[in-house]
C-alpha positions in Angstrom: -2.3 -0.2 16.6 -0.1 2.7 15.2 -0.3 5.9 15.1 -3.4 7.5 12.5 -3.7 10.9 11.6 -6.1 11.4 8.8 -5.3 12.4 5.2 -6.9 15.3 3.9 -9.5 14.9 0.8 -7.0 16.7 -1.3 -5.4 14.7 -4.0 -1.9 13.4 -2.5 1.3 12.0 -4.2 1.4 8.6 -1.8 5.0 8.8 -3.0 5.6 12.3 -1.3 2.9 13.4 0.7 2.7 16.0 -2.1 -0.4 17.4 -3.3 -1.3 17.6 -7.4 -0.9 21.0 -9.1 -4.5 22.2 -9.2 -5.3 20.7 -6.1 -8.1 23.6 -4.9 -8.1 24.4 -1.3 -12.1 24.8 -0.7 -11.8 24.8 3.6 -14.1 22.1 3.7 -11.5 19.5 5.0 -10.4 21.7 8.6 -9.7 18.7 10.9 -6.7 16.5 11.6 -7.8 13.8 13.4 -5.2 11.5 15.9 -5.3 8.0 17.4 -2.9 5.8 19.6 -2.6 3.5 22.1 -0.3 3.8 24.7 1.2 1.0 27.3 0.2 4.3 29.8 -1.7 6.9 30.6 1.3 9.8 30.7 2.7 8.5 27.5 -1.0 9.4 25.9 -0.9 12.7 28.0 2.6 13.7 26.6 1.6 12.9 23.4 -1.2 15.5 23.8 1.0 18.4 24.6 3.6 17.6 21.6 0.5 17.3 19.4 -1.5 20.3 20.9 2.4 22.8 20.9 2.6 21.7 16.8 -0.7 22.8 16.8 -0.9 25.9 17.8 2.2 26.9 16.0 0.7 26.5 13.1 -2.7 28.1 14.1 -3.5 31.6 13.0 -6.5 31.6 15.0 -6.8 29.5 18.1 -7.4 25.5 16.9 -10.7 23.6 18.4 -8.6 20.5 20.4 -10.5 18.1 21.5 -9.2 14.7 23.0 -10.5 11.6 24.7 -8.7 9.0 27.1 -10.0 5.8 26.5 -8.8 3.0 29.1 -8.0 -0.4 27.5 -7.2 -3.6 29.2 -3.8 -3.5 27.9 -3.0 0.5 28.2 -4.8 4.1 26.9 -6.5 5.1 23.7 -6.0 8.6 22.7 -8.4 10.1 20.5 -7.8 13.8 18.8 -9.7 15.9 16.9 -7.8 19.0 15.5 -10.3 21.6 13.5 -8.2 24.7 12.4 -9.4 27.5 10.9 -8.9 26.8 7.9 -7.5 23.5 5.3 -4.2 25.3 4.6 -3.3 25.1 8.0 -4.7 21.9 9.0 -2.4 20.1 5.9 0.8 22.5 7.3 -0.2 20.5 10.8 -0.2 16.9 8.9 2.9 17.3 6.9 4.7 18.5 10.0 3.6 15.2 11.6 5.1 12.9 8.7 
């Protein structure tokens, strides 16, 4: 499994990650969503910190973070949802990322 984060509903540029001129930016699209597995549980925790310190430098009001541990038989699934306040800043987050 690799690591997911979740592309926005804008239209994107697979090329570039770039979005189309006229793209409109209608806040309807807020969260970035994250999944991993990890061989252990402290590689899935420090992943959560990195993740959660990009996101709230890009916040302008304090981003929802919500995460789940799930244990595997071979290592830890971490789940994230990220819901900014609004799209701009949750496609800032997921261009940061790539």
């Amino acid at each position: 499994m690799t690591d997911a984060i979740n592309r926005c509903n804008a239209s994107e540029t697979a090329a570039c990650c770039c979005l189309d001129v006229g793209t409109v930016l209608d806040n309807t699209d807020c969260t970035a969503t994250y999944s991993h597995k990890f061989e252990r549980r402290d590689q899935a925790e420090a992943m959560l910190q990195e993740l959660s310190d990009k996101a709230r430098a890009v916040e302008s009001e304090p981003c929802l973070i919500e995460s789940r541990f799930s244990e595997l038989p071979d290592g830890v699934k971490l789940d994230v949802n990220f819901t900014f306040s609004c799209q701009a800043e949750t496609m800032i987050f997921q261009l940061g990322l790539r």
